[in-house]
Phi, psi and omega in degrees: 000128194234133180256190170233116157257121197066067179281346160283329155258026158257357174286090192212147169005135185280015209250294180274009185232150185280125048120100166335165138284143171272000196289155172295141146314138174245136175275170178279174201111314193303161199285000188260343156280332160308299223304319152333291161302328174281323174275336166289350156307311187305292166316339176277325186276355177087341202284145161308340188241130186295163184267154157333148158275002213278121184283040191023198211274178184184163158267292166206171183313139144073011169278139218275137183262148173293085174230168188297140166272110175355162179237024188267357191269007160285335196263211174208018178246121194332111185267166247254324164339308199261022182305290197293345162279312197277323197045218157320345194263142177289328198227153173229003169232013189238158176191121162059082190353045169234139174329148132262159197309341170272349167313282169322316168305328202257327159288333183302299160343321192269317155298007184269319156046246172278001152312323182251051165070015186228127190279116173345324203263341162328315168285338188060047146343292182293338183285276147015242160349307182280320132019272161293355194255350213235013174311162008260055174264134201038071177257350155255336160306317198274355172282336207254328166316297190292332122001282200280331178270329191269330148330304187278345186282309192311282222291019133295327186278347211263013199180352171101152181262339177283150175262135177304127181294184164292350178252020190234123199240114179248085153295351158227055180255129141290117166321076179286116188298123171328313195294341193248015149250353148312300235254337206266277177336271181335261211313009186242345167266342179291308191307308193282338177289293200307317179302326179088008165264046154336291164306286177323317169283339173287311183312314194273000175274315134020111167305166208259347197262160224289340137021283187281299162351310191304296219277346168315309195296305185292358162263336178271297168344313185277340192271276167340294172357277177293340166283337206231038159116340174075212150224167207283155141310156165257124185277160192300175174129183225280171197250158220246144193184183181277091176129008186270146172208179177083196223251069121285337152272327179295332173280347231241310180287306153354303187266354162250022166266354180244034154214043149046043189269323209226113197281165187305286185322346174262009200306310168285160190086170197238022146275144186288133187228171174328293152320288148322320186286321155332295191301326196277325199298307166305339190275310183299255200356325177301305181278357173079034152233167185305120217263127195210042160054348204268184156227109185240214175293304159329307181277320160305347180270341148335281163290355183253024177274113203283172186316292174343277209315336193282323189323282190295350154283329168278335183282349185287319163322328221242300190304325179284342184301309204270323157319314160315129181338134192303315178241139152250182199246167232303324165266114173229196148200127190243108150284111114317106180303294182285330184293347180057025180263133192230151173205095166263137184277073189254139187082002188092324143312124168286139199234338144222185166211098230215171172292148169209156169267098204264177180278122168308172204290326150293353168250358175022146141274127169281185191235134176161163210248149152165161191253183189273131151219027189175124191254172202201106166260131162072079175284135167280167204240108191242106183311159179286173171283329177302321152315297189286324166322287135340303189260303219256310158330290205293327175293323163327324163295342179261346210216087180297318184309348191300282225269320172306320171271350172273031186053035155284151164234152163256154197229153191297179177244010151227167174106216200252120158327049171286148201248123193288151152338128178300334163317307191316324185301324172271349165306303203321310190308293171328297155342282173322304170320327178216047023051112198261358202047074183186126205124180172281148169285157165234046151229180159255116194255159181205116174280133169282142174271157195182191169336282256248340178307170196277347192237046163074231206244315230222158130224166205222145199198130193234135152295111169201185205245345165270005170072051186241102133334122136274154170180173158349160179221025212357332208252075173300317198318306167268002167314323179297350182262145168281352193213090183249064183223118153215034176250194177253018175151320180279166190256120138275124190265136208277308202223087188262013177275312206280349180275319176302335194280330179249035162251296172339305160318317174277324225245341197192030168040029175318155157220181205284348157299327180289329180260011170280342164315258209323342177255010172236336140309138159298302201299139191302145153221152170218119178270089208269130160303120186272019165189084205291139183287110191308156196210114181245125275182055233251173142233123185223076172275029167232105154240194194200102171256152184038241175273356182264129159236132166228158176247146167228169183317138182269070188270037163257356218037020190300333190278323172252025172238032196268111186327339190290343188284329197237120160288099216246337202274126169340303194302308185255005174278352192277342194282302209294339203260292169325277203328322158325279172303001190288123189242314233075000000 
């Protein structure tokens, strides 16, 4: 199991940093993510042998799973995993088999828990607990227990409780082995129990931006909710709109008063009224649909999506938080995938914010860290072959005139970008007609720039192996839509002049006469960043400023394939596995 760790600070200049690995990605699951959670296992039961990785069956996150339990939770000998919290000492929350104040503190911590969206039992907290009441009886299996729960709660808080999946490639990160931030976590708890700063380090692994902070608030909101009755359905029927009445509106005002979408004084009566169509237009916008006052299918399935189900979307979220760097840095620029969104940060301040166009469900956008280094004006457009392959071959056969009139040219199909005669454009055509998709192509396509090239005026350019861009658009047109993922995997900018103009402005003190000069020469120009910008690549579909929380559509289905259902990490399978076993 490999995490990508501190991506903020291993992301630096390419001058200073090593060198991607070129090795294939393994997804996770795949035997080099197994291998990890099975030998520590292995080492905590004393066994010779790894055990299965398989977690077994489940319920819902973060719910305790049926696996064989270790046999180290039988023993009474220090297992050899936890060698750097113990050092010499047999025990680390004990004295004369009584708690000690960082004993008290570790459970406490632990009961702190579900504020950040993790369940106690997951640690096997209550088991614990009960436990501790009945010291100094097995009291070093249970120093060794609380030990393994408070481990497995830190590398939750320090990486996320889920294993990063395969799409999420911080290709210029360093690659940290799981075991060795285990290992780093023991010596850092060890350092702080000697120090009486217990708290404070577990506190300090927690992410710092105000972000996460949000969504904390917006889990306790949601969480009251649901302690004080949730809300009703809205029963099916015609679509609901201004001057529509009886009582599916009264139900209709009932559910958005109680996430104050509809403020209390408007609460009453069963007609749709002005007010009411507000409240609904705030509720779309909240949710990523098109905000038109009405309720119609969509937004009724919107609302009726019960709390619970927002509860466990928001701790899935809180959770993607915590994969991320505990601090990121103070200049970024972070895409929200589902959110269609880009923001960039410079100085620790939002310096802008804009619409953006993500990959459709069959083209993703990946997920991935990495920086901005180089900006490109009037970019040539060079489709992938698989694009061209797909797209651009098959229209030729109806439409031979394509590649002349969007400004393609054609290039041999190996070697050095040499540029073929303008006959070749009509072999390419001739070809395309009969061509079975199957082989190499035997050409290259390249758009030239102009109006009609794919990536605009601009392109932003991250190093990474999936040939993945922000850039420019012709097609303004769908910034306008509420639901934007039509590209093939790159990000379109709603506004890529003012994003070039306030990197520029940071890196090489441009001002806006110079870059509006660049965009108005014609000539390809390409500009290396002297000091390239970190670029982060996210999926949030919940986030929360101030008093607003929106959800947004899942449109990759990540939420409901989301690794938190199935629980993998070593730490914690060993709590869920006590949590099993509690005999008395």
């Amino acid at each position: 199991m490999f995490v990508f760790w501190r991506i903020a600070d291993d992301l630096q200049p390419r001058s200073r940093r090593r060198a991607p690995a070129r090795e294939p990605a393994t997804a996770i699951g795949g035997p080099r993510h197994r291998l990890l959670p099975a030998l520590l296992i292995c080492l905590l039961s004393g066994a010779t042998t790894a055990p299965s990785s398989s977690a077994g069956g489940h319920t819902q996150a973060n719910q305790p799973t049926g696996i064989a339990m270790p046999a180290v939770v039988r023993g009474s000998a220090a297992p050899k995993t936890l060698a750097l919290l113990y050092g010499s000492s047999p025990t680390r929350w004990l004295r004369r088999g009584r708690l000690t104040s960082a004993g008290h503190i570790a459970l406490a911590l632990l009961r702190r828990a579900p504020a950040h969206g993790l369940s106690s039992k997951r640690y096997a907290l209550p088991q614990l607990q009960q436990r501790a009441a009945l010291l100094p009886r097995d009291a070093q299996r249970f120093d060794h227990q609380l030990s393994a729960a408070l481990l497995a709660y830190c590398l939750d808080l320090d990486r996320g409780s889920t294993e990063l999946d395969a799409s999420w490639r911080a290709t210029g990160a360093q690659a940290v082995r799981g075991g060795e931030r285990l290992n780093a976590i023991q010596r850092g708890l060890a350092e702080a129990i000697e120090r009486g700063e217990l708290a404070r380090y577990v506190n300090s692994l927690l992410p710092k931006e105000p972000g996460y902070q949000s969504l904390q608030l917006a889990l306790r909101r949601y969480r009251t909710i649901a302690a004080t009755g949730g809300w009703q359905q809205i029963p099916p029927g015609p679509s609901l709109a201004i001057d529509s009445s009886g009582p599916r509106v009264a139900a209709l005002r009932a559910r958005l008063l109680r996430t104050s979408d509809l403020p209390i004084e408007r609460g009453g009566g069963n007609l749709f009224d002005a007010a009411l169509a507000g409240a609904v237009e705030r509720f779309q916008r909240r949710h990523g649909l098109a905000a038109d006052g009405r309720v119609g299918e969509q937004t009724l399935a919107a609302l009726n999506r019960s709390v619970a189900d927002k509860i466990v979307q928001i701790e899935l979220n809180m959770d993607r938080w915590r994969a991320l760097p505990t601090a990121l840095p103070a200049d970024l620029v972070m895409v929200n995938v589902p959110g269609y969104d880009l923001r960039l940060r410079l100085n620790g301040r939002q310096a802008l914010d804009m619409r953006v166009i993500v990959g459709k469900p069959e083209s993703p956008t990946p997920l991935m860290a990495q920086h901005l280094e180089q900006i490109v004006f009037h970019p040539y457009w060079y489709p992938p072959a698989r694009l061209t392959a797909r797209e651009i071959y098959p229209r030729l056969k109806t439409d031979p005139g394509y590649l002349a009139r969007e400004g393609f040219q054609v290039l041999q199909a190996q070697g050095p970008a040499e540029l073929l005669p303008v006959q070749a454009a009509s072999r390419v055509s001739r070809l395309a007609a009969t061509w079975d998709g199957r082989g190499a192509l035997p050409f290259r396509l390249r758009q030239k720039p102009g109006p009609r090239n794919a990536l605009g005026r601009v392109k932003f350019l991250l190093p990474n192996r999936q040939a993945i861009y922000l850039h420019d658009t012709p097609h303004k047109a769908l910034f306008e839509r509420a639901r934007r993922a039509y590209s093939h995997g790159c990000i379109r900018l709603e506004e890529p002049a003012r994003f070039a103009a306030a990197l520029l402005a940071r890196d090489q003190a441009w001002d806006k006469r110079r870059v509006a000069q660049a965009f108005a020469d014609p000539a390809r120009k390409a500009v290396e960043l002297h000091r390239p910008v970190a670029v982060f690549l996210v999926y949030f579909t919940v986030v929360s400023e101030g008093t607003e929380v929106r959800f947004f559509p899942d449109v990759y289905g990540r939420d409901k394939t989301a690794p938190a259902t199935k629980p993998r990490h070593q730490m914690a399978r060993l709590a869920q596995d006590l949590a099993l076993d509690h005999r008395g």
